[in-house]
Rosetta silent file (secondary structure, phi, psi, omega in degrees, C-alpha in Angstrom):
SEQUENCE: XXXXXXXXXXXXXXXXXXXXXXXXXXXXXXXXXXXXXXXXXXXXXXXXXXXXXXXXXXXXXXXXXXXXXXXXXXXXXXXXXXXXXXXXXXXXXXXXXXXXXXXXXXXXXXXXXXXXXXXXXXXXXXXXXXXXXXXXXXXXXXXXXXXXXXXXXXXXXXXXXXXXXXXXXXXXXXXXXXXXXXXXXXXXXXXXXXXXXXXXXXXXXXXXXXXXXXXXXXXXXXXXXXXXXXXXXXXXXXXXXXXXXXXXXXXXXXXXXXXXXXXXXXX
SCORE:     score description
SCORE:     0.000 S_00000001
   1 L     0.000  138.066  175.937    6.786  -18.376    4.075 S_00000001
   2 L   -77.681 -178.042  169.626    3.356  -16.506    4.514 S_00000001
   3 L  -169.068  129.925  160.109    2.632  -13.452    2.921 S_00000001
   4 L   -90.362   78.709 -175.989    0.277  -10.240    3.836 S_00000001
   5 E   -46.813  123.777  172.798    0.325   -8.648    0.264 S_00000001
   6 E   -70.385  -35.125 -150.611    0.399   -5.285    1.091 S_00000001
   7 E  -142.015   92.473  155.779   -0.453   -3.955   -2.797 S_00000001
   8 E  -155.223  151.617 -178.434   -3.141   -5.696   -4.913 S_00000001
   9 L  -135.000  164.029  175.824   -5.957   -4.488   -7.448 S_00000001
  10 L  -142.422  140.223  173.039   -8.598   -5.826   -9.441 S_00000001
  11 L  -111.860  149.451  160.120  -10.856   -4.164  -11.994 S_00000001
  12 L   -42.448  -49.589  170.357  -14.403   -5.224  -13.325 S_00000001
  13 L  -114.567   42.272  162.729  -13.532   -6.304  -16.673 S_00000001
  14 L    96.925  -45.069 -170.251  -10.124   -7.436  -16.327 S_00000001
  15 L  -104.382  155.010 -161.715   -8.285   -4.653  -17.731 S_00000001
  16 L  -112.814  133.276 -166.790   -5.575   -2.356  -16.732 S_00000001
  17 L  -119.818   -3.213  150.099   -5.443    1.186  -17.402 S_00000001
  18 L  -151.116  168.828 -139.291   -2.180    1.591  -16.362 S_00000001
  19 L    81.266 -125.013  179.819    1.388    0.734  -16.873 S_00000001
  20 L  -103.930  127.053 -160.198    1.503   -2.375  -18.948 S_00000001
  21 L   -89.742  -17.566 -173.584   -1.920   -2.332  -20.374 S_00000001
  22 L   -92.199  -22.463 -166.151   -2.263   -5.962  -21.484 S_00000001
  23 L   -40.939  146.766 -170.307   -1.798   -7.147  -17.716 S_00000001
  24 L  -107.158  117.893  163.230   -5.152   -9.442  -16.490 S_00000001
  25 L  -113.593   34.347  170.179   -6.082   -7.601  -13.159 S_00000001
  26 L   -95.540  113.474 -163.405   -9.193   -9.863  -12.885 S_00000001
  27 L    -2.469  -43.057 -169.844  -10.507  -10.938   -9.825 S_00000001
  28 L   -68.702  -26.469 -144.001  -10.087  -14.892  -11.028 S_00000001
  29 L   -89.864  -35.898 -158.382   -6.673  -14.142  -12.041 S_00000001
  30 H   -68.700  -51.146  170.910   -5.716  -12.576   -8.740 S_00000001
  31 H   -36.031  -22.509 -169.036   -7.231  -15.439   -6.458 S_00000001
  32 H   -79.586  -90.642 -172.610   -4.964  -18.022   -8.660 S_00000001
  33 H   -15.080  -78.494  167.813   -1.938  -16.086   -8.279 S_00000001
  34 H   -38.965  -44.713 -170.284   -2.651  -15.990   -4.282 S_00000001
  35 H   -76.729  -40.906  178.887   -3.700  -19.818   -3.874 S_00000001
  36 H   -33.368  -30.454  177.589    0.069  -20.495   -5.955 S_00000001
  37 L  -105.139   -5.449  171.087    1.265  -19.515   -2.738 S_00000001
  38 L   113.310 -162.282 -165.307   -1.214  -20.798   -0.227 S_00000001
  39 L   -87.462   63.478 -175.901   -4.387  -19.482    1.610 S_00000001
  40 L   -94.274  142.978 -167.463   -2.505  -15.786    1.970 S_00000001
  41 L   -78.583  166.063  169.041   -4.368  -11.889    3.185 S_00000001
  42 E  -164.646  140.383  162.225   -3.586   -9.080    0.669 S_00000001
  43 E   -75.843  102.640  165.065   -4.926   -5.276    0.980 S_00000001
  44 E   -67.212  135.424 -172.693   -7.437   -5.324   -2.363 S_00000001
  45 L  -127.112  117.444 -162.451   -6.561   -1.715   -3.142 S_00000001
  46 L   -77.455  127.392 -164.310   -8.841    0.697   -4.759 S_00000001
  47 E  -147.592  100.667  165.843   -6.923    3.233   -7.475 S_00000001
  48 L    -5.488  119.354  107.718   -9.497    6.530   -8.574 S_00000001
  49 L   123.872   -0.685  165.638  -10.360    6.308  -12.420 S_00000001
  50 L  -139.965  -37.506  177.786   -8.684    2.373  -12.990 S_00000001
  51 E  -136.722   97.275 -162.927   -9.846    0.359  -10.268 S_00000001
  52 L   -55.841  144.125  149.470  -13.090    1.286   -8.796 S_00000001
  53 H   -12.662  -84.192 -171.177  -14.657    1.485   -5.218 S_00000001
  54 H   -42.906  -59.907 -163.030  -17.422   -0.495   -5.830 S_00000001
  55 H   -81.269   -7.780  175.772  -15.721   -3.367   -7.425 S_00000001
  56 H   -84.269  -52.746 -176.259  -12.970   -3.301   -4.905 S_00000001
  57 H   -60.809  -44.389 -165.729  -15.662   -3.576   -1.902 S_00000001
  58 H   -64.582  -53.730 -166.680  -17.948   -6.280   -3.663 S_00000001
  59 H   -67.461  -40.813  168.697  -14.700   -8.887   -4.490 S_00000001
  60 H   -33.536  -70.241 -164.854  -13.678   -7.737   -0.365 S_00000001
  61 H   -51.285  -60.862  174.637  -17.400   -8.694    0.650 S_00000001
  62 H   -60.950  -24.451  155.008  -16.890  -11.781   -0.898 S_00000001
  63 L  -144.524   64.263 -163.381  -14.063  -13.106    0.298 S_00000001
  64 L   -57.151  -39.488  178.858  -13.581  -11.236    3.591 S_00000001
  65 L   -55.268  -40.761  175.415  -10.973  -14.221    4.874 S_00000001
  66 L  -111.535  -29.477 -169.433   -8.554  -12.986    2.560 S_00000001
  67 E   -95.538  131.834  142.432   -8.785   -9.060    1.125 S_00000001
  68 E   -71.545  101.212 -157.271   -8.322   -6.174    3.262 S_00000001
  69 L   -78.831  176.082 -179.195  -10.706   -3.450    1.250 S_00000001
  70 L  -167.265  127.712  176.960   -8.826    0.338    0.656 S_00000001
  71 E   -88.616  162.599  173.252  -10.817    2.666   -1.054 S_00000001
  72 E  -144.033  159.861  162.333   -9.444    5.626   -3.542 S_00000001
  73 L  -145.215  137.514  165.792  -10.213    9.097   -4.284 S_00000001
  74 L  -102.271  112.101 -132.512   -8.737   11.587   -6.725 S_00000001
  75 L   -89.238   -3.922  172.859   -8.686   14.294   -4.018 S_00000001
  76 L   -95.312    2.247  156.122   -8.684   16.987   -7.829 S_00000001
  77 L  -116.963   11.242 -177.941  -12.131   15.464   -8.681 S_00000001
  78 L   -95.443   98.927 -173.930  -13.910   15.558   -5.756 S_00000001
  79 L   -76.254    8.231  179.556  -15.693   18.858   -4.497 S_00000001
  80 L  -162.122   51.978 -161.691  -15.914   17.408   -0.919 S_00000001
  81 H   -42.954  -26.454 -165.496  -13.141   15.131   -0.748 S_00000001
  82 H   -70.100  -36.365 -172.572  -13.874   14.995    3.323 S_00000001
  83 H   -64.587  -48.385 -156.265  -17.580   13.817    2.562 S_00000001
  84 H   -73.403  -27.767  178.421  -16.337   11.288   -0.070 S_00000001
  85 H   -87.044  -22.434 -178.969  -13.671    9.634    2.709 S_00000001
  86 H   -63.658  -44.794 -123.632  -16.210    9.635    5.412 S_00000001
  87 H   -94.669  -64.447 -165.473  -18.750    8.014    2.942 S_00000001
  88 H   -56.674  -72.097  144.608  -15.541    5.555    2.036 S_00000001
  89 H   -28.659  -58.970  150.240  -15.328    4.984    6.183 S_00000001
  90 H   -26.672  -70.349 -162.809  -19.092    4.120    6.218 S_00000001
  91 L   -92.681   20.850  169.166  -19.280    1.668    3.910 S_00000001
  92 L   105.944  -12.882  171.110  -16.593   -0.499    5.582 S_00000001
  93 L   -70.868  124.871 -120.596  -12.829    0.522    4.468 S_00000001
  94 L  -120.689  -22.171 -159.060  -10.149   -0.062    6.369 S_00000001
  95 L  -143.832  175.489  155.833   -7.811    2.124    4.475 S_00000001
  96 E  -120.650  126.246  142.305   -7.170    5.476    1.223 S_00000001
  97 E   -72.729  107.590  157.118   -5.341    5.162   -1.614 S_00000001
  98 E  -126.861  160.136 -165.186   -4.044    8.323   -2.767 S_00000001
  99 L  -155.076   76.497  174.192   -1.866    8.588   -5.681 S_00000001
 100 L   -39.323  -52.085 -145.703   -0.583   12.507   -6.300 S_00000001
 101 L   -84.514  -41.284  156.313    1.666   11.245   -9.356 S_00000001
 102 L   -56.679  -49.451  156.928   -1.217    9.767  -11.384 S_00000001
 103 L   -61.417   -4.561  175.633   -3.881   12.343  -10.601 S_00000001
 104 L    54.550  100.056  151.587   -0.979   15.307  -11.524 S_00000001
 105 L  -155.163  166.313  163.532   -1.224   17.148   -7.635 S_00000001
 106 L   -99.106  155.430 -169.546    1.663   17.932   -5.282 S_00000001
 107 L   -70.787  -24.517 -161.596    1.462   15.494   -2.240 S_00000001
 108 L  -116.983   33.924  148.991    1.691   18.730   -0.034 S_00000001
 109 L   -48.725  151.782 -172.657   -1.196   19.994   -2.002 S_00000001
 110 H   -81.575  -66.997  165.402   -3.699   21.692    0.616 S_00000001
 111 H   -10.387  -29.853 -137.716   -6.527   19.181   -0.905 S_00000001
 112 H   -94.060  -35.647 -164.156   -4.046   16.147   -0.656 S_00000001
 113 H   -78.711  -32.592  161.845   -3.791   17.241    3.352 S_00000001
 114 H   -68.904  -17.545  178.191   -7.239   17.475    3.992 S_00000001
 115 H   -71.456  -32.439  173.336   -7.957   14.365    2.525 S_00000001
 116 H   -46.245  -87.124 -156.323   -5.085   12.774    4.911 S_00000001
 117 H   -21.635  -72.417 -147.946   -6.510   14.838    8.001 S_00000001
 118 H   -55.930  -40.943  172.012  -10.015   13.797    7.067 S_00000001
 119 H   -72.712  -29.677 -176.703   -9.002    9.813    6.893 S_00000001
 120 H   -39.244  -50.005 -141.415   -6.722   10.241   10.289 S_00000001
 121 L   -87.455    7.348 -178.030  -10.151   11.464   11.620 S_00000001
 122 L  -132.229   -0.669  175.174  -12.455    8.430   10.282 S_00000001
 123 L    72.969   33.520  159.723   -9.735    5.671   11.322 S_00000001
 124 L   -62.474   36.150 -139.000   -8.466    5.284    7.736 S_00000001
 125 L   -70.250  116.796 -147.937   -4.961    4.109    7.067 S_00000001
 126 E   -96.476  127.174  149.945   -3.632    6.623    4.082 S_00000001
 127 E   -94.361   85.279  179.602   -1.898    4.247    1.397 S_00000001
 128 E  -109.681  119.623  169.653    0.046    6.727    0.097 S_00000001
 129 E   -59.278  136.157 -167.913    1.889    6.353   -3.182 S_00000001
 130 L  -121.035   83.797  133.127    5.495    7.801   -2.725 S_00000001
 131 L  -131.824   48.781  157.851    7.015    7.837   -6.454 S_00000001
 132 L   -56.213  -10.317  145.240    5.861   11.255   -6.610 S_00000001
 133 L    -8.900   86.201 -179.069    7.617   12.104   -9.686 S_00000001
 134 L  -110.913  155.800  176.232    5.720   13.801  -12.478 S_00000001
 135 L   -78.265   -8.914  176.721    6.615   14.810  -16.194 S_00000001
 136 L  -121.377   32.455 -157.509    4.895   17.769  -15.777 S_00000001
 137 L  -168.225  123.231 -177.294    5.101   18.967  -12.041 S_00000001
 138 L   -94.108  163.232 -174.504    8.256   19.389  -10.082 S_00000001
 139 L  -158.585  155.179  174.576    8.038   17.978   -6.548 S_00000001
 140 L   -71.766 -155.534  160.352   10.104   18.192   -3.872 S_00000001
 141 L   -58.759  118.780  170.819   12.565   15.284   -1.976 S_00000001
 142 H   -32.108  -42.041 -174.444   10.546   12.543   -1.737 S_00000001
 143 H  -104.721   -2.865  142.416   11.540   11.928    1.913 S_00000001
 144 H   -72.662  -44.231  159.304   11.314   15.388    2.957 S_00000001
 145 H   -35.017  -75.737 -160.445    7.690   15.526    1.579 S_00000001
 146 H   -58.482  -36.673 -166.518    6.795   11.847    3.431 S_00000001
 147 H   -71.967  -33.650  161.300    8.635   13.438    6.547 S_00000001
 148 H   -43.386  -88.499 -177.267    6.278   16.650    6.407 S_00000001
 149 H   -41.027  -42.449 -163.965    3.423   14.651    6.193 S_00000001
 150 H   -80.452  -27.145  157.003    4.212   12.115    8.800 S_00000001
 151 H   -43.868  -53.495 -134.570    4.778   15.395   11.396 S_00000001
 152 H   -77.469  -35.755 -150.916    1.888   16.861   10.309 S_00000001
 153 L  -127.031   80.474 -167.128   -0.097   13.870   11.160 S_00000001
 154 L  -105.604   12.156  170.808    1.001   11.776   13.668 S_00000001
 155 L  -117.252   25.435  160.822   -2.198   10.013   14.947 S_00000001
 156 L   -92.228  139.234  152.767   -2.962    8.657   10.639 S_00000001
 157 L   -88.552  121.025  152.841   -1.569    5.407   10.275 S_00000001
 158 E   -91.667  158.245 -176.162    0.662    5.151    6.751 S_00000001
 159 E  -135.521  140.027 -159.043    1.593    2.271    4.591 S_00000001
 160 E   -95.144   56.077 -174.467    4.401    4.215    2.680 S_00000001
 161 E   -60.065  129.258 -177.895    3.690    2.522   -0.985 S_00000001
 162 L    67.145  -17.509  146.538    6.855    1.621   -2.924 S_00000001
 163 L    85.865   40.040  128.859    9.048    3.221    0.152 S_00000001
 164 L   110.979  -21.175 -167.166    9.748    6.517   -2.280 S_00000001
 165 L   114.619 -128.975  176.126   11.566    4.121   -5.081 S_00000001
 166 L   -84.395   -9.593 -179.599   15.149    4.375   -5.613 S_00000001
 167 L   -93.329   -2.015  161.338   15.678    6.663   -2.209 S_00000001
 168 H     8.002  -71.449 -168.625   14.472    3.513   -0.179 S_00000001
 169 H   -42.928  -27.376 -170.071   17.316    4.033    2.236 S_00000001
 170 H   -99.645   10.269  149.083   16.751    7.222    3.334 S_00000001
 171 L   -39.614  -31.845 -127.654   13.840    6.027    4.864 S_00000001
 172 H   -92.129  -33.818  172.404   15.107    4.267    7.578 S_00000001
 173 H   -72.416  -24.193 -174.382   15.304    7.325   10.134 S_00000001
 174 H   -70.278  -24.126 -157.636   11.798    8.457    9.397 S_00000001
 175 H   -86.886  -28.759 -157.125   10.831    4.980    9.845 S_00000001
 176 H   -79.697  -34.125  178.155   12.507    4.300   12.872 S_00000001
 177 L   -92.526    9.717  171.207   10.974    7.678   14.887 S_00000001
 178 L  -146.788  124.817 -174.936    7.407    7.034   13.772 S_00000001
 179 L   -96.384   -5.707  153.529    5.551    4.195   14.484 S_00000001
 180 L   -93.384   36.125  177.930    2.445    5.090   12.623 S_00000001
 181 E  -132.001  138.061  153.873    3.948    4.572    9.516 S_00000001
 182 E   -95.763  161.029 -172.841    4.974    1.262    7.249 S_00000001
 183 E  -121.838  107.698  175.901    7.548    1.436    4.840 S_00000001
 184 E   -70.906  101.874 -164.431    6.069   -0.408    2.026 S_00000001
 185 L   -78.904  -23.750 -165.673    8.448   -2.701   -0.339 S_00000001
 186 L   -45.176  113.392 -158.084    5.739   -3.219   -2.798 S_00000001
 187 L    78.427  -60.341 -153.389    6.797   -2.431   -6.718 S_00000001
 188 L   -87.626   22.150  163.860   10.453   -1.284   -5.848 S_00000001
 189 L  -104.456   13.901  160.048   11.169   -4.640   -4.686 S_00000001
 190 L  -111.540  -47.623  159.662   11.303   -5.706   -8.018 S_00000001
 191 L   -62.546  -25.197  160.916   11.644   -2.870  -10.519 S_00000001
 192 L   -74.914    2.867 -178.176   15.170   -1.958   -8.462 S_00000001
 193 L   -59.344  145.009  168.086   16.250   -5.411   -8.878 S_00000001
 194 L    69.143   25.880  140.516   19.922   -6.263   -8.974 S_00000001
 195 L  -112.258  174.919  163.793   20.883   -2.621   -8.151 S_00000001
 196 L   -13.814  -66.414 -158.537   21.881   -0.726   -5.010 S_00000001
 197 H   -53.540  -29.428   67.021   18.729   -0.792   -3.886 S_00000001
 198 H    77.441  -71.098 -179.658   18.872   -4.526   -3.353 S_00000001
 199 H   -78.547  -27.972 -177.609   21.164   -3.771   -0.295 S_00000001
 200 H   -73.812  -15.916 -158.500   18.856   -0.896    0.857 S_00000001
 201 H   -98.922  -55.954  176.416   16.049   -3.000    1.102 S_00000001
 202 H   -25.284  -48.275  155.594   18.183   -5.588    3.095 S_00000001
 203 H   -39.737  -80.190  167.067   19.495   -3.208    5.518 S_00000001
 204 H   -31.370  -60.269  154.257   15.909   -2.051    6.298 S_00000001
 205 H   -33.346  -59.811  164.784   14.612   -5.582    6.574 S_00000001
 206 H  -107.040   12.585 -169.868   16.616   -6.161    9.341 S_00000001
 207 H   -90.547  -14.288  175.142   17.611   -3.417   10.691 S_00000001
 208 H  -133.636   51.482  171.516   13.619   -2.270   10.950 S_00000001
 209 H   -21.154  -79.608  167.344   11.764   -5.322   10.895 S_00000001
 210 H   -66.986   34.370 -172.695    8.366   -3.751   12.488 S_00000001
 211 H  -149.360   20.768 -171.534    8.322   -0.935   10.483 S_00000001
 212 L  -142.794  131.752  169.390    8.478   -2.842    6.894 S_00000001
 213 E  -129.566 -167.723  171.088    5.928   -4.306    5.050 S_00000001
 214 E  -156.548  174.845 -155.093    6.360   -5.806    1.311 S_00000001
 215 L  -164.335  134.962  160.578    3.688   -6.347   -1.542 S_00000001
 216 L   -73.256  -36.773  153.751    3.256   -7.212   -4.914 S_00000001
 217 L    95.942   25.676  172.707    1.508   -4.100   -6.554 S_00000001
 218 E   -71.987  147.574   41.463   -0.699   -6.739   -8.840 S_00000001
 219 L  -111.945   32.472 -173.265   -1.293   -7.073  -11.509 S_00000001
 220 L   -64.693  -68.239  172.699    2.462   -5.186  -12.154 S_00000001
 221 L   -98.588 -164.081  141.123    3.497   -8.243  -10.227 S_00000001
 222 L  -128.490 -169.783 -172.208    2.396  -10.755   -8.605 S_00000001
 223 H   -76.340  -22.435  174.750    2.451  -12.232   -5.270 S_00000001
 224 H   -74.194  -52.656 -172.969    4.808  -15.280   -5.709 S_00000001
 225 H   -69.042  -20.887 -177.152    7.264  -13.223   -7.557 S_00000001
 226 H   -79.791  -52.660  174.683    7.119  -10.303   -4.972 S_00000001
 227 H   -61.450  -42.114 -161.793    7.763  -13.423   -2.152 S_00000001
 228 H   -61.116  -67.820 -179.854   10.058  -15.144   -4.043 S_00000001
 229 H   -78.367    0.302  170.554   12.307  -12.335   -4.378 S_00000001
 230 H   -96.247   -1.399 -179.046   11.973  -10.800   -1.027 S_00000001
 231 H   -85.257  -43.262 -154.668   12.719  -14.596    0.334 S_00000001
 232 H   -85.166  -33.676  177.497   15.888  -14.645   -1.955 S_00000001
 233 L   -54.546  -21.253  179.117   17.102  -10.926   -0.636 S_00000001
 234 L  -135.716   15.145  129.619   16.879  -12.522    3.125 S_00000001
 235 L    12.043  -81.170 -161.102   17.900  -15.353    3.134 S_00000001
 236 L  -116.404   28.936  178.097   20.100  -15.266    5.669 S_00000001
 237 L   -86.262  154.918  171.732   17.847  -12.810    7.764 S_00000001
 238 L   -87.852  151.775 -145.906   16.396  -14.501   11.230 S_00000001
 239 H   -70.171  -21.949  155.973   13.071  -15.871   10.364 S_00000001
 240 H   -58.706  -32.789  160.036   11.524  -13.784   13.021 S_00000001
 241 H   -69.419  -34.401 -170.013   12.219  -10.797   11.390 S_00000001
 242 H   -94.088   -2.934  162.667   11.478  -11.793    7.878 S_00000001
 243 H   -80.159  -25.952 -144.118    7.943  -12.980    9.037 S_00000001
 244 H   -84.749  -44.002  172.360    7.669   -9.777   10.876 S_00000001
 245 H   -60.393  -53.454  139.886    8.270   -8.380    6.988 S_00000001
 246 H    -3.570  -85.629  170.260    5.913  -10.692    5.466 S_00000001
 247 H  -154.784  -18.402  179.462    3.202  -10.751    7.345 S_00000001
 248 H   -41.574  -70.276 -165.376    3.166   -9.762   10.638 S_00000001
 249 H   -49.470  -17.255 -170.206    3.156   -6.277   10.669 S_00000001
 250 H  -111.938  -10.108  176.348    0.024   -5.301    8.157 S_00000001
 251 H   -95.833    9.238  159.031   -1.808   -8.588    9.986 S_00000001
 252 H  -108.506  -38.395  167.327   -1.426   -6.446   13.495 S_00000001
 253 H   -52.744  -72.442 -140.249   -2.761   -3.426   11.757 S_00000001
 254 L  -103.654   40.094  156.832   -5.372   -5.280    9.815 S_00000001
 255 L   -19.304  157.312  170.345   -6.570   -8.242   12.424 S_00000001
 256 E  -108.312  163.123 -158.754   -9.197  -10.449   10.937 S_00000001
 257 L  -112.096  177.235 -159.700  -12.402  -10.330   12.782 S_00000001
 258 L   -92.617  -14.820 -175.003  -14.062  -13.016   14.247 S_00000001
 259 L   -94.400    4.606 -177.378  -16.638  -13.355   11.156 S_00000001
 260 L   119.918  -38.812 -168.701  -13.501  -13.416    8.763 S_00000001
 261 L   -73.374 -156.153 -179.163  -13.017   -9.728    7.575 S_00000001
 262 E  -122.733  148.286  143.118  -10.308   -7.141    8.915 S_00000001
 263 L   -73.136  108.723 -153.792  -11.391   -5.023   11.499 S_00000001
 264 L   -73.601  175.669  164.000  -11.038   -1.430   11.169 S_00000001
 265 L  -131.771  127.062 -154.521   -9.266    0.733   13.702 S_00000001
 266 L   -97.496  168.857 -172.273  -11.132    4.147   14.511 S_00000001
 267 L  -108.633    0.000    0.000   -8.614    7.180   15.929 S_00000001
């Protein structure tokens, strides 16, 4: 089966600043990991203050045939978050990472929303984490927050990262009435294993096929183990749909260009 990682990072030296800290997030390791599974695309994903810009674009640059680049900003260190996504737009990125629950913000921060607007408006596809949880910051329902946003902004494309977590399920109407959004499998299809959620993500697979994407979220995971177990959950899904799951859907966002890369899409 192919697979269009939705969720992978790399750092300069190797090292991981968050989670599990001994994890190898180095460029060599991630290319291995990907050939285990064949000649497969993945979004290289950019994540403010652990896996830099620069080093995200350069390993992109380099192997444009496989990485889709995504840029980050921590929209609470930036005094001109709009300048910093245009800049981010410039220099070739197809997509923003934002990631309120690491950076401590609420998602429906006024900052968090200009930075959205401001990518809508450069043809940016907002990779927004949804485990908005914090130990120090109350937040609202996860899927009434993503349902806000996805109102507010209906000409941004989203890739939903981690699909909210353990609330997966309650996705499935938001997903189904907005087609500029993905619902992103990426982490919770593994850290929920062999619970409920298990069945939620099944449901969703086929019941929304073009509205699901799924990802490993290396170096948490990797990409064989992220296929592996979204192959064993669907099984007995029809194969048009679970390619649709795969890889289709972020390789119709993210075409490759005729020189190799992805080709951005401007709004």
């Amino acid at each position: 089966m192919r697979l269009f990682d939705s969720l992978t990072h790399v750092t300069a030296d190797g090292r991981w600043g968050v989670g599990v800290h001994d994890h190898d997030a180095s460029c060599a390791r991630l290319l291995a990991e990907l050939d285990r599974i064949g000649p497969h695309r993945a979004c290289l994903v950019a994540l403010a203050g652990v896996a830099d810009n620069e080093t995200t674009m350069a390993v992109a640059r380099r192997h444009p045939d496989r990485f889709v680049p995504v840029g980050s900003i921590d929209v609470t260190a930036e005094a001109e978050p709009e300048t910093a996504i245009a800049r981010l737009a410039d220099e070739g990125f197809a997509g923003l990472k934002l990631h309120p629950r690491l950076h401590g913000y609420d998602p429906l921060d006024e900052r968090c929303l200009a930075a959205i607007e401001a990518a809508g408006r450069s043809g940016l596809t907002v990779f927004l984490d949804t485990l908005f949880r914090q130990p120090r910051r109350s937040t609202p329902h996860p899927i009434d927050v993503v349902d806000e946003l996805l109102v507010a902004n209906p000409d941004c494309r989203f890739v939903l990262l981690h699909a909210t977590g353990p609330t997966v399920l309650e996705l499935f109407e938001l997903g189904r009435m907005h087609g500029h959004a993905l619902i992103d499998l990426s982490f919770t299809l593994l850290r929920y294993a062999n619970s409920s959620v298990d069945d939620d993500i099944g449901f969703l697979c086929e019941q929304l096929d073009q509205r699901v994407c799924i990802g490993s979220d290396f170096p948490e995971y990797t990409p064989a183990e992220a296929l592996a177990r979204f192959g064993w959950l669907t099984g007995g899904l029809d194969s048009a749909k679970r390619a649709n799951v795969a890889w289709r859907n972020l390789d119709r966002w993210f075409p490759s260009s005729p020189t190799g890369g992805a080709e951005r899409r401007h709004s």
